[in-house]
N, C-alpha and C positions, 0 to 999 in steps of 0.2 A: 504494500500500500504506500502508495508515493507521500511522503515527509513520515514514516515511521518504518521507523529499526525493528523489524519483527521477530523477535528470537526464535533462535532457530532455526530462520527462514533456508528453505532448500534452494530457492531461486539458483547460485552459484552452479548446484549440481545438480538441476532437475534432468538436465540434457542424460545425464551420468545416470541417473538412478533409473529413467524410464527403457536407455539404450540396454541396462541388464534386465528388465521385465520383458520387453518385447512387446510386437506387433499382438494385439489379440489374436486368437484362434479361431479356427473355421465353427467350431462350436460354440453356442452362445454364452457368453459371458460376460462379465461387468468387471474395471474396473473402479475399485469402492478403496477410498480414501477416508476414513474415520478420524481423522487429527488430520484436517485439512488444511488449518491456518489461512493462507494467506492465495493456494491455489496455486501454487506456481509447477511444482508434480505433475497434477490433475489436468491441468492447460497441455503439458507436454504429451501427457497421455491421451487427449484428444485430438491432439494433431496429429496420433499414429493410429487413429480411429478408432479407439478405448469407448464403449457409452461407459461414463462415470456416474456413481454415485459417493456424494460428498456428505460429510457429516462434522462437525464440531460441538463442542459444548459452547461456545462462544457463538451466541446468537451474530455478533455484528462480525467473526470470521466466516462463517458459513455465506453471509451477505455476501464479503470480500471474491470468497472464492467462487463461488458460481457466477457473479458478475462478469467475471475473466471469458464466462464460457456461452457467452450470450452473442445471437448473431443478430444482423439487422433486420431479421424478416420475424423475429423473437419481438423487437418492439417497435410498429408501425407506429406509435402514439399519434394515432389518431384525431385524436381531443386536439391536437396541434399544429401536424402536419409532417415534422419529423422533430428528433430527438433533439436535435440541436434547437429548438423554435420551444420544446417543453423547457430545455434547459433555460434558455433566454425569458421566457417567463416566470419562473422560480429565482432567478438573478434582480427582477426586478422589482421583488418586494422587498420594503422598508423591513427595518428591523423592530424585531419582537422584544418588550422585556420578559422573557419565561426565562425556564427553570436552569439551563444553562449560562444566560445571563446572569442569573442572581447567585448562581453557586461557584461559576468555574470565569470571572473574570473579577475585573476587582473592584465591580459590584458588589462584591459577597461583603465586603469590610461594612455596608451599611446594618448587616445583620449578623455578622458573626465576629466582628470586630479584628478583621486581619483579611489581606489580600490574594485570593488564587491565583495565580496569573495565567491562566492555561492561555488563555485568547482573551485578546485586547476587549473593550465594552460593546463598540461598533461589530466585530464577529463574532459575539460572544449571541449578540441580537440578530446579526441573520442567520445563524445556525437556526437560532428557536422559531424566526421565520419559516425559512424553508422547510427545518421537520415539520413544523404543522402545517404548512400547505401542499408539501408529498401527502401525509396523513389525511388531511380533506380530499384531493383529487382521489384518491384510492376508495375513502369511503364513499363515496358518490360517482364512483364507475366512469370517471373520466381517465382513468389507466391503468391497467391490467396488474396482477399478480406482479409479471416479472417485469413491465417496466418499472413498477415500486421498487421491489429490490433493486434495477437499476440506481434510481434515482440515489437510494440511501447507501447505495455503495460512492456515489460518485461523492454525495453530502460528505461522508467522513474520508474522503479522498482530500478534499477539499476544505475540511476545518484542522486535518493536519500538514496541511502544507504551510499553515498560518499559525499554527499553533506554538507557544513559546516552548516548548521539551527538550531534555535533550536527547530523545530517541523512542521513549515508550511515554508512556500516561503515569508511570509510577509516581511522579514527582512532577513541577513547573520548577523551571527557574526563576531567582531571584531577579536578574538585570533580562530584560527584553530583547529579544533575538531580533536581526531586523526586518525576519520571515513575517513576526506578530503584528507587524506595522499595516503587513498590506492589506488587501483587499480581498477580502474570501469572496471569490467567486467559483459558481460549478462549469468544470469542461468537459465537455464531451472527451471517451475513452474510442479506443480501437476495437471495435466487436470483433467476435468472431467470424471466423470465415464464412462458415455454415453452422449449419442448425444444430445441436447436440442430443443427443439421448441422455437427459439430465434427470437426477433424483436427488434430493438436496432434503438433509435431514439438521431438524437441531438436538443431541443428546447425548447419552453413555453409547460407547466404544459398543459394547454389547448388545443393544437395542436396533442395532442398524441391519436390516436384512440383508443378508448373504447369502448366496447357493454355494453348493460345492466348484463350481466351475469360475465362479469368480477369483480375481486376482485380489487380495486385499493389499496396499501397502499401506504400512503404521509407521505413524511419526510422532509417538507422545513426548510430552517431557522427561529432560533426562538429567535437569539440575534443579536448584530449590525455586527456581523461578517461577512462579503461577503465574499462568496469564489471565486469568480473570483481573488480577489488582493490577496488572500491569496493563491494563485494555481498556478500564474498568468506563472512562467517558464514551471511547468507541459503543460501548453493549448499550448505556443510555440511549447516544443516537440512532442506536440501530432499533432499539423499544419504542423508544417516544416516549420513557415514563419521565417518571419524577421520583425514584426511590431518594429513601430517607439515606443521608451521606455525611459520612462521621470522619473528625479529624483533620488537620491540616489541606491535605492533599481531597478531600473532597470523597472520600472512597464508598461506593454504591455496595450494600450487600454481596458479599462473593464466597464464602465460605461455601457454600451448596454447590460453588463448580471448583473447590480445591480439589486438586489430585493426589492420585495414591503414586503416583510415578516421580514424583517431586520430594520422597522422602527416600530417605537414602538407605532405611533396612527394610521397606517395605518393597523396593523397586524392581529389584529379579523376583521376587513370588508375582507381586501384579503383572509384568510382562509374560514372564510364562504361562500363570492361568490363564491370561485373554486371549494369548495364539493358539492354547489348547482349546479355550470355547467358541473358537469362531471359529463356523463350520464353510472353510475352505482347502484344498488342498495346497495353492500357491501362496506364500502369505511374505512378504515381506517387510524387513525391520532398519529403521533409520536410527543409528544411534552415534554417538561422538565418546569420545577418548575424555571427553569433559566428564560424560554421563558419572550417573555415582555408580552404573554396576560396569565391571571392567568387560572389555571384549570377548576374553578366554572366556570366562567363566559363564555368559552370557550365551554365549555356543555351545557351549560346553552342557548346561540344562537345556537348551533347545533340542539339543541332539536325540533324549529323549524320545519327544514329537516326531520325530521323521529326517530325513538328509538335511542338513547345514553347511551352507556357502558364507564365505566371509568375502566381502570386497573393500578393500580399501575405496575410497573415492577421492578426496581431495584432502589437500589443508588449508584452514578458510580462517579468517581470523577471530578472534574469540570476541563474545559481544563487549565492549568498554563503555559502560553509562558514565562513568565519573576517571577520574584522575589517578589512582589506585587503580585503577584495573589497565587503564593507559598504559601505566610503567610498568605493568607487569607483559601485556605485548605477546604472549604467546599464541601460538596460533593452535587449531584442535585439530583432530584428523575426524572425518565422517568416513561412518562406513554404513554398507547395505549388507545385513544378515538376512539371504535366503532362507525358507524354511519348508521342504516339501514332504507334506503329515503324510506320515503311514495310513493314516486310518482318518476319518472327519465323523465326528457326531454330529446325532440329528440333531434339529433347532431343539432346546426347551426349555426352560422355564426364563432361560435372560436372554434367549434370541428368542423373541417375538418377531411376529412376521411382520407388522408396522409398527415405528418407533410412536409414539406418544407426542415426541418433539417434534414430528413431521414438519416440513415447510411444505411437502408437496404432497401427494400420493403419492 
């Protein structure tokens, strides 16, 4: 997502990790990306004519990554005439004082007696513009399903380009970037070439339907870094709500999306039970040298499960939010652990056949 550092992000070596999955097969298949982030995998895997299915806990990731995967004939937005002419009229409204406004610029000092500084007051106000007037078109059927998700993908494209951070949402800065100064405006992105065979979930890793024939590849976390708290403005924009938001930094409810993959003795049992209960035979695993379970030993209980490929991939540089991590400057190595199961069990009781979290059918 353009003006944010998204941990983790595969973009570097999506080319890398899809060239070792391969072209789908003559038989039908999916692939399903369960820790989708930011999409940049799941793009590559539909360029080699993958139909994807995507899944996140992070409502405004899930937004992120199917947005990627949207073609022009996906939103005719007719209410306007084209995309660019919806966008130009979402540009054109004043700003809102909502709830963005009064929490995450430095409006908040009149109520909470100290300044946020995510985004300056002027886009602090068209942000809460533009979500509510995506939200009105939508509810009154002037644009469809997925040009909404459009739109509120391009919205937080768009408030972090302006946004004071230094890379995630965890914190604002003190002194003003001169990014905050400008002018949030929405742009038009690059659609797809064509149309996709898209299924877009929001929820548990486990809840997302799989066949046996499916390719899964997994990308959970694999340091103490949560990303709900580090997103935590993005999931607002992508909601429209107003949760209740505690402390300094403004932080929305998010313990209900912390992970089991983010603690460091609980990390090899939760990888390995979720490759054992997701019933497919091709399953692949993205992990780093950073991760807290080591490589060996992470193969090592895979092996278990069925055959284990290890591939190095690259060495990418390690995230640096502050100055400490700067001087430290090391880079990680990513790798892709193949895993092909001896045996697949049937769906049951945590693979249901529709997630709950659906975005789609």
């Amino acid at each position: 997502m353009a003006g944010v550092r998204y941990i983790g992000s595969k973009a570097r070596v999506a080319d890398a990790i899809t060239a070792l999955i391969g072209r789908p097969p003559s038989f039908r298949g999916r692939f399903v990306e369960p820790f989708c982030g930011t999409g940049a995998v799941a793009e590559r895997a539909a360029r080699l004519n993958w139909n994807v299915t995507l899944n996140d806990t992070l409502l405004s990731a899930t937004i992120t990554a199917a947005s990627r995967l949207i073609a022009e004939a996906d939103v005719p937005f007719r209410r306007f005439g084209s995309y660019q002419r919806a966008l130009d009229h979402l540009n054109s409204f004043p700003g809102r004082e909502g709830f963005v406004f009064r929490e995450y610029s430095p409006a908040s000092k009149e109520r909470i007696g100290f300044e946020r500084k995510y985004f300056s007051r002027p886009n602090a106000a068209s942000i809460d513009a533009i979500r509510f007037a995506i939200e009105q078109l939508f509810s009154q059927g002037e644009i469809t399903r997925i040009e909404h998700r459009l739109l509120i993908a391009d919205l937080m494209s768009a408030a972090s380009r302006v946004a004071n951070i230094a890379g995630t949402y965890g914190c604002f800065l003190r002194n003003w970037l001169p990014q905050a100064s400008e002018k949030l405006i929405l742009l038009p992105r690059a659609l797809f070439s064509r149309p996709v065979d898209l299924r877009v979930f929001c929820g548990d890793v486990l809840q997302v339907p799989v066949g046996p024939d499916d390719v899964v590849y997994l990308d959970p976390p694999y340091t103490k870094r949560q990303y709900a708290a580090y997103y935590h403005i993005l999931e607002t924009i992508a909601y429209g709500d107003e949760p209740e938001v505690t402390g300094i930094t403004g932080l929305r409810p998010w313990v209900q999306n912390a992970s089991r993959f983010c603690y460091r003795r609980k990390a090899l049992r939760a990888i390995s039970e979720m490759i054992e209960r997701i019933p497919a035979r091709r399953i692949f695993l993205s992990y780093s040298s950073e991760g807290h379970v080591a490589i060996q030993p992470l193969s090592e209980t895979l092996s278990a499960l069925g055959r284990v490929s290890v591939a190095a991939l690259a060495n990418v540089g390690r995230y640096r939010p502050n100055a400490v991590a700067r001087a430290a400057a090391a880079d990680v190595t990513e790798f892709l652990i193949g895993v092909e199961k001896t045996s697949v069990a049937h769906k049951s009781g945590a693979e249901i056949g529709t997630s709950r979290g659906a975005l789609t059918p």
